[in-house]
RODO-2510 file (C-alpha; in nm, 4 decimals, decimal comma):
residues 169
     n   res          X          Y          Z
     1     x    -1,0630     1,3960     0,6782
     2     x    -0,9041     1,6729     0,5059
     3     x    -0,8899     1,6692     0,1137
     4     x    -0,4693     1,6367     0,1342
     5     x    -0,5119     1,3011     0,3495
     6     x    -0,2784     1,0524     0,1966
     7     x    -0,4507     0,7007     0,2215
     8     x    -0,2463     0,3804     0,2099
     9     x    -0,3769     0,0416     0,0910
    10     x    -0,3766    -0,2106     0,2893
    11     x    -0,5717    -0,5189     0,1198
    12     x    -0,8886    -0,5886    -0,0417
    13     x    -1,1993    -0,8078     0,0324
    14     x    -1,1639    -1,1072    -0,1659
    15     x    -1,5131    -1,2787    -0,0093
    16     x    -1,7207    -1,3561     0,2651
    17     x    -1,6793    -1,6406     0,5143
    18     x    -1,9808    -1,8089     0,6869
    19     x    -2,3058    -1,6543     0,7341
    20     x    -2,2312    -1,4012     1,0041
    21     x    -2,0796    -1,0984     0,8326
    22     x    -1,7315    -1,2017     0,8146
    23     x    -1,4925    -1,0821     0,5595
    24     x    -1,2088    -1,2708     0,3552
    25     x    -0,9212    -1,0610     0,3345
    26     x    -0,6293    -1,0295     0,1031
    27     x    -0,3810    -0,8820     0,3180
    28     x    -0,0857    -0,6609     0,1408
    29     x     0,0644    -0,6476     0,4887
    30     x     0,3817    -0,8034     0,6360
    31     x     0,2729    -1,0275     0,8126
    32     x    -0,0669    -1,0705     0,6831
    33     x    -0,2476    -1,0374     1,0054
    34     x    -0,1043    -0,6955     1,1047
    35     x    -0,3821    -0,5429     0,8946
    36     x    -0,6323    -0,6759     1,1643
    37     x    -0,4382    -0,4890     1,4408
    38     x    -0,5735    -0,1408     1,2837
    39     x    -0,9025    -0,0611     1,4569
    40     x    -1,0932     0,0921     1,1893
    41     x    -1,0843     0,0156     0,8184
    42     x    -1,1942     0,2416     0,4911
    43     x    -1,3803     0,0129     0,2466
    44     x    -1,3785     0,1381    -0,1095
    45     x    -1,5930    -0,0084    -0,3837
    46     x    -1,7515     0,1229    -0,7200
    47     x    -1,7618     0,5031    -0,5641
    48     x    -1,8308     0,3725    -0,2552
    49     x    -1,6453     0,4512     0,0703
    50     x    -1,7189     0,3552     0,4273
    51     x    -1,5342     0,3808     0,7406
    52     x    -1,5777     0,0290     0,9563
    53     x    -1,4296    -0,0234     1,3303
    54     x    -1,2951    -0,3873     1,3417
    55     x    -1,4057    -0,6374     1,5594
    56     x    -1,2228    -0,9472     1,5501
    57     x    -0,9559    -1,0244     1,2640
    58     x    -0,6952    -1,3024     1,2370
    59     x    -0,4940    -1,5322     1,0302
    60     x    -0,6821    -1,7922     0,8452
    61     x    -0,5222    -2,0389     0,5482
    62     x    -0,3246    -1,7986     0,3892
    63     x    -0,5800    -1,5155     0,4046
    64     x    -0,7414    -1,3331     0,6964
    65     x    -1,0934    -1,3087     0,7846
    66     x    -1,2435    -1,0153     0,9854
    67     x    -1,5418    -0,9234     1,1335
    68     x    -1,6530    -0,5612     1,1103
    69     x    -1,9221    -0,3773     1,2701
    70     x    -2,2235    -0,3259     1,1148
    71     x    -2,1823    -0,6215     0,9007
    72     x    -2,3777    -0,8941     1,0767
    73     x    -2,4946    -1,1348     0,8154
    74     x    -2,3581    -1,2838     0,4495
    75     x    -2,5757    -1,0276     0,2281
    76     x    -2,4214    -0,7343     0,4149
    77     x    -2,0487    -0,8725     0,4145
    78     x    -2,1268    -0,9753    -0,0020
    79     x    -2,1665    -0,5973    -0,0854
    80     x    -1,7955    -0,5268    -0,0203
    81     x    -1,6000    -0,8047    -0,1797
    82     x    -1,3377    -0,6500    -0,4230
    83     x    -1,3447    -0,3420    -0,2071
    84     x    -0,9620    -0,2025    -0,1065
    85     x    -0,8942    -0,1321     0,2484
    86     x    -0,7359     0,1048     0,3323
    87     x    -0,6186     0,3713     0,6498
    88     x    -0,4918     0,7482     0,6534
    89     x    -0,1366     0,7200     0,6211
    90     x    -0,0586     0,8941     0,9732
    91     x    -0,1682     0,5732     1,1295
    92     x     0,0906     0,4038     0,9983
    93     x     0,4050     0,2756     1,2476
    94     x     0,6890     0,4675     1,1503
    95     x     0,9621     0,2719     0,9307
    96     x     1,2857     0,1771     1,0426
    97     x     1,5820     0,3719     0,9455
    98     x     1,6228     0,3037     0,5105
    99     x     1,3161     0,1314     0,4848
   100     x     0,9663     0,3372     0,3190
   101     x     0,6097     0,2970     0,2573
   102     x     0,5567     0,2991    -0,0985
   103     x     0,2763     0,5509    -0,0186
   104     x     0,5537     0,7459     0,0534
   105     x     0,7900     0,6722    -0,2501
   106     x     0,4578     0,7324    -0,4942
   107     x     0,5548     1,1009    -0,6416
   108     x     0,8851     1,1731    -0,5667
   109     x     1,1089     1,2865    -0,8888
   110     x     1,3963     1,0188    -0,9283
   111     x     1,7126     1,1825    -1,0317
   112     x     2,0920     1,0337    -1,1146
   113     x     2,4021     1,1282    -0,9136
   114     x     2,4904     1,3025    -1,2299
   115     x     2,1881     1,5349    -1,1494
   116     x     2,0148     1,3952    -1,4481
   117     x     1,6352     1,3815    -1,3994
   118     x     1,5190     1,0231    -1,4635
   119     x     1,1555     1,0567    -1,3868
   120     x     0,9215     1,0814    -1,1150
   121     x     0,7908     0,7484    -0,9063
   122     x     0,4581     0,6369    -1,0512
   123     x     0,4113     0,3214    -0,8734
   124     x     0,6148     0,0285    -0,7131
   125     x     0,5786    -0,3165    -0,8226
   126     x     0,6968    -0,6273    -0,6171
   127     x     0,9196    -0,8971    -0,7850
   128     x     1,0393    -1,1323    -0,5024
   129     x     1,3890    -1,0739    -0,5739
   130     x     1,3007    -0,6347    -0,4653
   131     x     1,0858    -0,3832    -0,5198
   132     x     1,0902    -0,2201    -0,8624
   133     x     1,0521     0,1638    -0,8583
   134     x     0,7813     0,2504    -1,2153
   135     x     0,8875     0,5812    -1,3217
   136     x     0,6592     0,8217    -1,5218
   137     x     0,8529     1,0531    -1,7841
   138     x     0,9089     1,0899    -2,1189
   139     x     1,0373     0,7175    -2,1255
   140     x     0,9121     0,4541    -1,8732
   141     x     1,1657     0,3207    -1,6553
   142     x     1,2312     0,0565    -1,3908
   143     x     1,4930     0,0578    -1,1378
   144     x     1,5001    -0,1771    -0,8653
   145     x     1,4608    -0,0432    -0,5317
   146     x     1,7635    -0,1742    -0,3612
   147     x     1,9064     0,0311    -0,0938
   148     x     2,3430     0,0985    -0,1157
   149     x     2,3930    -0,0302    -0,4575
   150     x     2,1381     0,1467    -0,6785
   151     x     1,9408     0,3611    -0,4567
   152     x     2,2012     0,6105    -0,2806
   153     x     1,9263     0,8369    -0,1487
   154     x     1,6230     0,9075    -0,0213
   155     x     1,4926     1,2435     0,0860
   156     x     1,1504     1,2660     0,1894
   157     x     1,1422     1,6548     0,2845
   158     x     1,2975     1,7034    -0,0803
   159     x     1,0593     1,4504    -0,2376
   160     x     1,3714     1,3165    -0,4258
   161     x     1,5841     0,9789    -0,4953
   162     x     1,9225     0,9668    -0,5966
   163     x     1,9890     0,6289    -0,8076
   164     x     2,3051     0,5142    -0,9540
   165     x     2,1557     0,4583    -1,2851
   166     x     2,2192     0,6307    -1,6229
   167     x     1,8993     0,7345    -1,8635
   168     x     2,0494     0,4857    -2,1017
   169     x     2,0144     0,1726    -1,9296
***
């Protein structure tokens, strides 16, 4: 792993299930058992990190459970609840044409189509409704992420978005 690795998360450990190692998982995936499907998992906790290959994982009321290897009893699977998962972002499927990670989104300045610099992404949040772009600047903003209407462009290889949206709104 090379220090410029771009991780992406993909859940946390909310708790253990039964007594042999198994993890409860809150998935941020779509659907929630895809995040089973990716063979080895980075668990991060209090300074922690450790890479774990994934046994068995599926869909379970809501939630997923997993087993991992190397975690073989409750008291091992215990130390990593409210640990993030997450994966190198090359391991990622690529995204259909207009759609993004928000790994991806995370950084890139947000500019106008007057050319007026509105910010740069700081994080995405999830309403139901769409996905809110948080911009860090002088002045906080939120613009919703919806493709054609508000968001005319995205250029990855430029690290840019083009909004229609005006710094007074």
């Amino acid at each position: 792993m090379s220090a410029s690795t771009k991780w992406v998360t993909l859940g946390r450990v909310s708790g253990v299930f039964g007594v042999k190692g198994w993890l409860k998982v809150q998935s941020y995936t779509d659907p929630v058992d895809n995040i089973a499907r990716f063979g080895v998992w980075t668990l991060r906790r209090n300074g922690a990190e450790r890479a774990f290959d994934v046994e068995d994982g599926r869909a379970h009321g809501g939630a997923v459970i997993a087993k991992l290897r190397g975690l073989n009893d409750r008291d091992s699977a215990a130390g990593w609840v409210g640990a993030e998962i997450v994966v190198e972002r090359e391991r990622l499927p690529a995204p259909a044409e207009n759609e993004f990670y928000w790994a991806d989104l995370e950084g890139l300045e947000v500019r106008s189509t007057a050319g007026e610099v509105l910010g740069t992404v700081d994080h995405l949040l999830a309403t139901g409704a769409n996905d809110v772009l948080v911009l860090a600047g002088p002045t906080e903003r939120l613009i919703p992420f919806v493709m054609g209407s508000v968001v005319k462009h995205v250029d990855l290889g430029a690290r840019v978005i083009v909004v229609d949206w005006s710094a007074d709104y």
